[in-house]
MARNU-851406 format. One record per residue (C-alpha): residue number from 1; residue in one letter; y, z, x. Coordinates in Angstrom, 1 decimal. Last residue first. Layout:
// MARNU-851406
R pos code     yy     zz     xx
R NUM    a      Y      Z      X
...
END
This chain:
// MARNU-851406
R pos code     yy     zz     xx
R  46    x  -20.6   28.7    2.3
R  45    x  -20.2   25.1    2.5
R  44    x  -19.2   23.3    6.2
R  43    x  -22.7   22.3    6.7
R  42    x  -23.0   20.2    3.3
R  41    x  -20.0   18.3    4.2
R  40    x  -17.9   17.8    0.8
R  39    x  -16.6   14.3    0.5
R  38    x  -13.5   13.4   -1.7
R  37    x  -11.7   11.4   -4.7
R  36    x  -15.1   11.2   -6.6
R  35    x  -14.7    8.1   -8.7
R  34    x  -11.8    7.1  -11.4
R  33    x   -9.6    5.4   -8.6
R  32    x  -10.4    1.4   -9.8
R  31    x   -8.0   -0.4   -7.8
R  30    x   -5.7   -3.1   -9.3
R  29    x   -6.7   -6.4   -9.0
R  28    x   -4.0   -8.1   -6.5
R  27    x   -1.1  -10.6   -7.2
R  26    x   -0.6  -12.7   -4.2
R  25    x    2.8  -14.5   -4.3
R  24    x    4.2  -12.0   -1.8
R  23    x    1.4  -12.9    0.6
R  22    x    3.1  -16.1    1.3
R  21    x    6.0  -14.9    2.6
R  20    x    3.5  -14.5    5.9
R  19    x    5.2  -16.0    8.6
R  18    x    5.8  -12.5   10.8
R  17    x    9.9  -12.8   10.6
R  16    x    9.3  -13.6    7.0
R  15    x    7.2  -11.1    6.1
R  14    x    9.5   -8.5    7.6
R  13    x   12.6   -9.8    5.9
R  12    x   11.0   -9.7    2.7
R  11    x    9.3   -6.1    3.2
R  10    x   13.0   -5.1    4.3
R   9    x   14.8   -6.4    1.1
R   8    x   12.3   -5.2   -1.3
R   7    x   12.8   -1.9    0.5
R   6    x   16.2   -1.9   -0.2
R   5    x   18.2   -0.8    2.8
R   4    x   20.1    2.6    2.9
R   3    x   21.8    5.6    0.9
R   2    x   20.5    6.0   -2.9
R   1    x   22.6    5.3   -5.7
END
């Protein structure tokens, strides 16, 4: 068992000190990572 807080617990806490529980309920698309992960600057190539 790992030392401290649950996350969960402190995301919870946080959204509730802030008013935004709501965003908790919000189930979001997930991203679509399958492009170019970087940009090469053509004057830094050798």
């Amino acid at each position: 068992m790992l030392n401290g807080p649950c996350s969960w617990q402190l995301i919870y806490e946080r959204l509730t000190n802030i008013g935004q529980t709501d965003k908790l309920k919000n189930i979001n698309a997930p991203k679509d990572w399958s492009g170019c992960r970087g940009f090469v600057r053509e004057d830094h190539r050798i």
